[in-house]
C-alpha positions as CSV (number, residue, x, y, z in Angstrom):
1,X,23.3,17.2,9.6
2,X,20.6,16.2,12.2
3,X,20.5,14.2,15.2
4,X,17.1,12.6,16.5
5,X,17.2,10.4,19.1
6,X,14.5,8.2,21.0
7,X,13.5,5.4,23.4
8,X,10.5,3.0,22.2
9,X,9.1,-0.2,24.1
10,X,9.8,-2.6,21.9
11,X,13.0,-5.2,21.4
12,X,15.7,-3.9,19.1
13,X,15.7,-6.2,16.7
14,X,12.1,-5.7,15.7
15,X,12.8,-2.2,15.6
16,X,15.5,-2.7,13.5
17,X,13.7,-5.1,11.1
18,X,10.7,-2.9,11.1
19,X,13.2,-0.1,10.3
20,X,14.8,-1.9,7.5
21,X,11.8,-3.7,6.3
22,X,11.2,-1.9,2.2
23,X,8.0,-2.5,2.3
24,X,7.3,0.3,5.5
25,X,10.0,2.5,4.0
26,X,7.2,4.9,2.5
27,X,5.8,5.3,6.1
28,X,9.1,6.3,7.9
29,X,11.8,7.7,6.0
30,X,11.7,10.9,4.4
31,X,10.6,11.4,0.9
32,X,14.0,12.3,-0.5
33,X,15.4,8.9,0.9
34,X,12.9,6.6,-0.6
35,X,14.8,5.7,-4.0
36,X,18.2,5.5,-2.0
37,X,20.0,3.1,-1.8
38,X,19.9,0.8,1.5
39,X,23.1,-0.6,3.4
40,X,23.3,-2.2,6.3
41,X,24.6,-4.7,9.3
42,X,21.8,-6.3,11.2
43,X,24.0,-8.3,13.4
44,X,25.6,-4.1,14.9
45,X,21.7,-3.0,14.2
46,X,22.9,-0.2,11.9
47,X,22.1,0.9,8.5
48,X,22.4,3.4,5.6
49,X,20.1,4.9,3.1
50,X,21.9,6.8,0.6
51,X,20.7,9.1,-2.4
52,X,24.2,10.4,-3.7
53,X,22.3,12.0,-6.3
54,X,20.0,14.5,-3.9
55,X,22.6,14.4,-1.6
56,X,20.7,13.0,1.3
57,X,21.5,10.3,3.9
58,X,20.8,8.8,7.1
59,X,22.5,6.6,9.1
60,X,20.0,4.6,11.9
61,X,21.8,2.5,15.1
62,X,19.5,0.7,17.7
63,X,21.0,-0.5,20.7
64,X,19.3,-2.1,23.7
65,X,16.9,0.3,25.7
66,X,16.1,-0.5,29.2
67,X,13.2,-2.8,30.1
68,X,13.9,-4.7,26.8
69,X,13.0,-2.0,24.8
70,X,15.1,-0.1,22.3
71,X,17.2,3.2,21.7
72,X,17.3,4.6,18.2
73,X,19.7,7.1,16.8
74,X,19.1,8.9,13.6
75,X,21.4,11.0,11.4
76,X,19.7,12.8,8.5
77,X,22.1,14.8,6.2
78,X,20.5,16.2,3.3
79,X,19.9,19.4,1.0
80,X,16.9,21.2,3.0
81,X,17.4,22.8,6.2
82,X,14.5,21.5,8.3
83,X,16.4,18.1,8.8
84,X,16.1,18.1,12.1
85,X,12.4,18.2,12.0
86,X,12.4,16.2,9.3
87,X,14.9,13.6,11.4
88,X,12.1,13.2,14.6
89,X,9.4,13.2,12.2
90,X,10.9,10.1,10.7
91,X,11.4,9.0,14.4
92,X,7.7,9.1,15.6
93,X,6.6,8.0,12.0
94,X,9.0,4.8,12.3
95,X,7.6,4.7,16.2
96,X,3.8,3.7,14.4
97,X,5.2,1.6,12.4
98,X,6.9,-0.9,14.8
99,X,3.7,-0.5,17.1
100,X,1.6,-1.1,13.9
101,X,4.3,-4.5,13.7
102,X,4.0,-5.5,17.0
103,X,0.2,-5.2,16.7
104,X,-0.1,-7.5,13.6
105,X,2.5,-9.9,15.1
């Protein structure tokens, strides 16, 4: 399992929707995750992708950064042991994306 952790400038609920949002999935999460399954509470600002079948998961929480911005925590279990590259890969790739959202906003 791998932890990746970081602080972006923008308010956690766009973080999370941009996180959650299916259609940005190909940009963010790791290959093996794209097919999982997705679970989630918006209201806590958590959820889960899930591929029992390549036994890969991760499990994202944003919580309120300071200045209004965000802090995301992610937890990448899978088969292949670069996860924790593979975790803060997904972090900075997920990163564009909500400044590619914010942009087009």
């Amino acid at each position: 399992m791998a932890y990746a952790e970081r602080g972006m400038s923008a308010p956690p609920e766009v973080v999370f929707n941009t996180a959650t949002d299916p259609d940005r999935a190909n940009a963010w999460l790791p290959e093996p995750l794209l097919s999982a399954s997705r679970d989630g509470d918006a209201e806590r600002l958590q959820a889960r992708w899930d591929a029992p079948e390549t036994q890969w998961a991760a499990d994202l929480t944003v919580e309120a950064g300071d200045a209004g911005g965000a802090r995301l925590r992610l937890e990448l279990t899978g088969g292949d042991q670069e996860t924790d590259r593979l975790a803060e890969k997904a972090l900075t790739n997920l990163a564009r994306e909500v400044a590619d959202n914010l942009q087009a906003g």
